[in-house]
N, C-alpha and C positions, 0 to 999 in steps of 0.2 A: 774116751774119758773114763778115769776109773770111776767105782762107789763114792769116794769119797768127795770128789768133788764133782756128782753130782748131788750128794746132798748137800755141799756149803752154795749150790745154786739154787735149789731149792727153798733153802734154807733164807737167803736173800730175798727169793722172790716173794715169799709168806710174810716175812716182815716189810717189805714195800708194801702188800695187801692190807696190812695191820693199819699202815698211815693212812687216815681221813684229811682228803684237801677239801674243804669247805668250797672252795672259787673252783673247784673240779665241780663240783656235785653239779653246783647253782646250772654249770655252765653244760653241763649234761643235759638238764633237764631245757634249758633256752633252746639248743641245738637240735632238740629235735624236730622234723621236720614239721613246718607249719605254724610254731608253737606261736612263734614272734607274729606271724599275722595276727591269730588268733588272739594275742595280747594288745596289739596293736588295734583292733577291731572291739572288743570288750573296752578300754579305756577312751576311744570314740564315741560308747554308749550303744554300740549296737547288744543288743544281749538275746534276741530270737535265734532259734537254730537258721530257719531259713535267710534270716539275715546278717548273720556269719556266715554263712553258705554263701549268699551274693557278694557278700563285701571283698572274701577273701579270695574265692573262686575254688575253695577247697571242696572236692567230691564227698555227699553226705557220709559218705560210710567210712572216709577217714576223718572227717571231721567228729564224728561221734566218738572214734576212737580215742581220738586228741584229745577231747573236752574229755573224757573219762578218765586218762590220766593226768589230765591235771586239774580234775576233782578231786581224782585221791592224793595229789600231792597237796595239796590245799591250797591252792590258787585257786582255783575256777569255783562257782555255789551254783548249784541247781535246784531251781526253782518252779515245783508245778504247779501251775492254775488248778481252775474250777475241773477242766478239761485235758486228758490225756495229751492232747497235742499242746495246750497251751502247758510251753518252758520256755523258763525264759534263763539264761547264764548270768552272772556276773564277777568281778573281781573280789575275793575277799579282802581282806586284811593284811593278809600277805602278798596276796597278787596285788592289792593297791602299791605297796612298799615297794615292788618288784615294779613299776611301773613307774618311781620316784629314780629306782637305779638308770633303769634304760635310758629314762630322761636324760639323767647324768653322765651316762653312757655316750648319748645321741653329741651331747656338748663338748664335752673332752674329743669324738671325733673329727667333731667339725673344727676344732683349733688345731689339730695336729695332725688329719692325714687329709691329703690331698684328694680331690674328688679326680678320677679319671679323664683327660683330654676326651673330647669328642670332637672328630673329624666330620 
């Protein structure tokens, strides 16, 4: 390929970079591993580590990891007691919102895809 059209590919690919998909982001951030349990778990009302830890079956040391980024994306609030160990999680404001979509999510699938045959 000559020079030049390696920079009109180049050049393509910076401006694809340029576009923000908002329903990419969301769906980035859903998709990582764990995340939905963890969402799923928090909206139940569990909010101790250890019992996110039991609920979800998620090993402590990625679960810690988990809940820390999605405190910094501002779903998740951490909360410390009186006591080091006493934290307890919960949904913010926007993790509450994010828990109205799944809802919505959950219902649109149940109308239109089919749940798997089990033999």
């Amino acid at each position: 390929m000559n020079q030049v059209g390696i920079e009109d590919l180049q050049e393509t690919a910076h401006a694809a970079s340029d576009h923000f998909c908002p329903v990419n982001a969301a769906l980035e951030i859903l998709n990582r591993r764990w995340t939905l349990h963890i969402l799923r778990a928090l909206l139940s009302g569990h909010g101790r580590f250890n019992d996110l830890g039991r609920v979800t079956g998620i090993n402590p040391r990625t679960l810690c990891t988990r809940l820390r980024e999605l405190e910094a994306d501002g779903i998740v609030a951490r909360k410390v007691g009186e006591h080091a160990l006493d934290v307890e999680y919960s949904l913010t404001p926007m993790g509450l919102e994010l828990g109205n979509l799944l809802s919505d999510l959950s219902g649109w699938a149940r109308t239109w895809i089919q749940a798997p045959c089990v033999e």
